[in-house]
N, C-alpha and C positions, 0 to 999 in steps of 0.2 A: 513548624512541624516537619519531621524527616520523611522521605518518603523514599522507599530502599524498593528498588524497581529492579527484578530478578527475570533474566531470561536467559536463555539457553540458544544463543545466538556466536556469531563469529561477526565480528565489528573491527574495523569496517567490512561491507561484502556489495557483494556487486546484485545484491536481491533485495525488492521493496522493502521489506520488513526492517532491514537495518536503515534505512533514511526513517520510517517509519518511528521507531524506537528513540532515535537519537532524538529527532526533533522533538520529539511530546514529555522528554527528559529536558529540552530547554525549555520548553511553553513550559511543563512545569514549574521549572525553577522564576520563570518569570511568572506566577503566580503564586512564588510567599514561599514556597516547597523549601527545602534541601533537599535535592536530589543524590542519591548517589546509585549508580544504576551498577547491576551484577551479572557479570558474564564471566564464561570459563574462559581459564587461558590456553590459548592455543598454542600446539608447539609452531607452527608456522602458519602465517596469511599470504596467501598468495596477493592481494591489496595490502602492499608493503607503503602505508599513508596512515598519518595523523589522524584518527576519525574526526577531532575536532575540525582540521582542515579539510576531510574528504566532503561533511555534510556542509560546510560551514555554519558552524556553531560558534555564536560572537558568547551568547553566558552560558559559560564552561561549569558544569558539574564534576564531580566525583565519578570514577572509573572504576572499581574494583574486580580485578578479575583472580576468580577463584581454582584451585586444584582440580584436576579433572586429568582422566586417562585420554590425553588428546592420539588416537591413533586412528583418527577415521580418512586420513590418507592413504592407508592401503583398501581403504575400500570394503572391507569384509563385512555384510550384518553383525557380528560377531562387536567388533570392534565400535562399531556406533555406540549399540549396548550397554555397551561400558563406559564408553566416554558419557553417555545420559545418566545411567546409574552412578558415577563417581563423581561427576556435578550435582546430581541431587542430593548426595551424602556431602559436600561441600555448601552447599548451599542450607542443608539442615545445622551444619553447626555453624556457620555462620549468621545466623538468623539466632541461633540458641543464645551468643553470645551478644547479640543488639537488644539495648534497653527496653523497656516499653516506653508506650508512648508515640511510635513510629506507625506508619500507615506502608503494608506491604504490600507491593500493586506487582501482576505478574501478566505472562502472555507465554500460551504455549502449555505445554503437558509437565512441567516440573513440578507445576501443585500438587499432579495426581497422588506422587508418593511422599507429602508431604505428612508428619503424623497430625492428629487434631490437637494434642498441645500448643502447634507454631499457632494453629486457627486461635486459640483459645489467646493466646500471648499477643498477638497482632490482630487488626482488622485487616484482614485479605479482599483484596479486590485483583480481579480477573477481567483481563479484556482478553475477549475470544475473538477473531478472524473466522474461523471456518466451524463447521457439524463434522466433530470428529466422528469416526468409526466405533471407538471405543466410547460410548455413549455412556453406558453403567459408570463407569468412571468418573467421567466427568462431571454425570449428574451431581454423585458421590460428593464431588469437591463443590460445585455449587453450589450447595447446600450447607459446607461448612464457610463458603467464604459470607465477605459481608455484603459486597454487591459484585454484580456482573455486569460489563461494557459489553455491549454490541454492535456491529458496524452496520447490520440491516435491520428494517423493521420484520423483515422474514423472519426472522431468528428469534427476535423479540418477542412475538407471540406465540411462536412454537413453544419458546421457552414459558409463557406466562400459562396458556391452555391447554398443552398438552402435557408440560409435564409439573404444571401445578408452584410457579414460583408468585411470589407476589410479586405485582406490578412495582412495586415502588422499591423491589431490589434491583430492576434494571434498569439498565439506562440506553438509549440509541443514540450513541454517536460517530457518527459515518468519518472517512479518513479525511485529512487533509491537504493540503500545502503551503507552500511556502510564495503565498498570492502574490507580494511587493516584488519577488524577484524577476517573476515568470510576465507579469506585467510590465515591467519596466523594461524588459526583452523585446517586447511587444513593442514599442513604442520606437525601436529601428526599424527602418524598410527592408524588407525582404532581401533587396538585392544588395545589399550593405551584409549582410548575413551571411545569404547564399556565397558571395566571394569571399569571407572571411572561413568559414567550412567546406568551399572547394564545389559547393553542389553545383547542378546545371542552370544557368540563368535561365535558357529561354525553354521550360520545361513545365509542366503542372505538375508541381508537386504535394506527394502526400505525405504522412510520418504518420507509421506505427511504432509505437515505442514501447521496450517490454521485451519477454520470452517469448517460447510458442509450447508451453506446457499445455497436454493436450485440456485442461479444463476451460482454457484461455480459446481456445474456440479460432485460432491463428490461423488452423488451416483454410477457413472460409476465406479467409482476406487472399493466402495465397493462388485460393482458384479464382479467386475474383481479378487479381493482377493481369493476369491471362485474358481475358474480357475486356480491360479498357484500351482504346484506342491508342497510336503509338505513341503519341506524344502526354505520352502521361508517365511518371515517375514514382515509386511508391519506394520510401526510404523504410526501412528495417532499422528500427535504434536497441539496439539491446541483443542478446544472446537467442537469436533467431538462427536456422539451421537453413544454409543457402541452397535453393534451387535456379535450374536455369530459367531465365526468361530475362530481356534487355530492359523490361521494364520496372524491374526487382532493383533496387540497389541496398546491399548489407552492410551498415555503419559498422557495426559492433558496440561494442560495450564501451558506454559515454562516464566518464566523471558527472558526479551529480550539478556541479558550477558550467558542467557543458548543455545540461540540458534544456534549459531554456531558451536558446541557441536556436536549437535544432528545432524543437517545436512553432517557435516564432520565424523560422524561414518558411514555412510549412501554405497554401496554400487553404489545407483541410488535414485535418486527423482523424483517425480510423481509433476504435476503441471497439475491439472481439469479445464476444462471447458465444456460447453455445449452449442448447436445451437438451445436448447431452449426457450433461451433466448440472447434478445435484448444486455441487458446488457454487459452478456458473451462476446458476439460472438466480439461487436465495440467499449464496454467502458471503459472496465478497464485495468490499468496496475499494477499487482500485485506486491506487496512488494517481494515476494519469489520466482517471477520467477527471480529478480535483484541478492537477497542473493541465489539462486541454482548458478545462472552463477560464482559466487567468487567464491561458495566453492568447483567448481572444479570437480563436479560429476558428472557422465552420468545423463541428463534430458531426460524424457519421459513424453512427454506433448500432451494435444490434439490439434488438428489440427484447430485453432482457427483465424482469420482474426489479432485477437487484440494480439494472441500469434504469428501471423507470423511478427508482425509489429519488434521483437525481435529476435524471433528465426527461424532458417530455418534447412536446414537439414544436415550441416555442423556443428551445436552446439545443437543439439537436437534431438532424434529419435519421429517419430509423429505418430498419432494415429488417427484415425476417431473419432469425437467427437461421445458423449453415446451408443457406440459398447464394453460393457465389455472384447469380444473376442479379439476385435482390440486393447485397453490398456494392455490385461494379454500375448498377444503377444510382445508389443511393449517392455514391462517390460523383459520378459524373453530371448529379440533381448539384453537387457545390458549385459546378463551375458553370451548369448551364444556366439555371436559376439566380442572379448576381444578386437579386434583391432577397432573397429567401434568404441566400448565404450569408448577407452583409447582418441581415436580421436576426440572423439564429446566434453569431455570433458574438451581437453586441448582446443580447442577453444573456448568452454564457458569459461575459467578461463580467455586467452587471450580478449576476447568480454567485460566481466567485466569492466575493467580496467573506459569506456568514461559511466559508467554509477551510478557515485559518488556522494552522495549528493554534495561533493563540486563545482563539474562539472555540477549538475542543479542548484545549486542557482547562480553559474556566469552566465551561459546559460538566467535563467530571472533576474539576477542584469542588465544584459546587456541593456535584453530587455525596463525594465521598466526603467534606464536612460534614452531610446532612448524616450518611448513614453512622459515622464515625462514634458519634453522640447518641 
């Protein structure tokens, strides 16, 4: 069976979503699929890499990238606009001209302007990440597709009791990783690590890994930095925005074959959120809280609806979300507590294991046989 997987993305990118895509395009194809995934072509990437070599992808799918007014380099709302409208007139005749018989799985807002013929010609499945704004919308299309993925059980029943879907069109299946890698990282010593990535040996170190978009709830960790004692180190891996403090260190933006690495030198990891916001508290499920659970670490995370739906206090020490006191505590419970720590995180190593890309793409092969028919 074909499975023609349409998003409206820039691949390779230096933002979860694109690891995210790729890999659930290879678990697919290693569960019976043909894959062929559809993105617009871009006039330039600034990530000038192979995707199949950025994510490392060993079985290789189909590429297809479609026309599209790529001008969202200069920046202007104007210009986005159009490069979404001229993808999705791309992606409509593109679809017009694929057989039946295909199963069209999508993510992101390209369904919305799709007409109900494609609905009618394909079984459409939608995996949604977040409670968009435009809700009317969306509804709209959920109702024409065949099923809906989920990544929280928040969302699940929002979706099931308030806005009247039947249960057995959705499905909860939270994100993954890529567990054998991030594991087998693990399994070097620290300080084998730390001087292969230049970090400081004789330091406690931490790793936040990620942005600091403000739903990400970042800023708590960085008033928290400020709080722990000197000899404590808190690495920045990802496109975080540097302030001063000695105890701050900003990696920047890692290859995804580097991030295991980094994680696995690590002491403890920090996984942010905020009650902020909507988003935070019921919509996401993070790539890194998947890759912290492999690689084995003490997690110190906040105390989040959408982080308890994963961790609890068995595989994670928690925190009050935006109480910098409560994080620069929770962080220096990893190092003073050695038996709690070593505990928390042999059972996140143990927890890892059911939460494998290959174990969500069976999880919705399954599902979308069942609605398919």
């Amino acid at each position: 069976m074909k499975l023609i997987y349409v998003v409206n993305a820039r691949i390779p990118t230096e933002k979860a979503h694109g690891m995210q895509v790729m890999k659930m395009c290879e678990a697919f194809q290693k569960q019976g699929f043909e894959v062929e995934l559809v993105i617009p072509a871009r006039w330039k990437n600034q990530l000038a890499a192979d995707p199949f070599d950025y994510y490392q992808i060993e079985h290789k799918f189909r590429i297809r990238k479609l026309f599209n007014l790529d001008l969202t380099r200069f920046g202007w709302s104007f210009f986005f606009i159009l490069h979404n409208l001229t993808f999705v007139l791309s992606s409509i005749i593109f679809l017009i001209s694929q057989k039946r018989g295909s199963v069209c799985y999508t993510r992101g807002d390209t369904l919305l302007y799709w007409p109900k013929f494609l609905f009618d010609k394909f079984p459409v499945f939608v995996e949604t990440h977040y409670k968009a704004t435009n809700t009317r919308l969306y509804m709209r299309a959920f109702e024409k597709a065949r099923g809906i993925i989920v990544v929280t059980r928040a969302y699940q029943q929002e979706l099931q009791f308030k806005y009247n879907f039947s249960a057995n069109k959705i499905i909860w299946a939270p994100d993954g990783a890529d567990i054998t890698k991030f594991q087998s990282a693990s399994r070097r010593t620290k300080l084998q690590i730390r001087e292969q990535l230049g970090m400081q040996q004789d330091k406690k170190i931490i790793v936040y890994m990620g942005s600091d978009l403000g739903w990400r709830g970042v800023e708590t960790l960085k008033a928290a930095v400020k709080l722990l004692p000197e000899d404590y180190r808190v690495y920045f891996v990802g496109t975080v925005t540097p302030f001063e403090d000695h105890r701050a260190v900003f990696a920047g933006h890692k290859y995804p074959k580097e991030v295991p690495l980094w994680l696995a030198a690590a002491d403890a990891l920090v996984l942010c959120g905020t009650a902020k916001s909507e988003i935070s508290l019921n919509y996401v499920s993070p790539l890194k809280l998947f890759e912290y659970l492999a690689s084995g670490r003490p997690i110190v995370a906040t105390d989040t609806p959408s982080h308890r739906e994963i961790l609890n206090e068995q595989n994670a020490i928690l925190a009050e979300p935006d109480n910098p006191e409560a994080l620069a505590e929770g962080i220096q419970k990893a190092f003073t507590d050695k038996s709690l720590a070593q505990e928390i995180a042999s059972n996140a190593g143990a927890e890892a294991a059911k939460y494998s890309w290959d174990n969500r793409a069976r999880l919705i092969a399954d599902f979308v046989k069942s609605r398919f028919s």
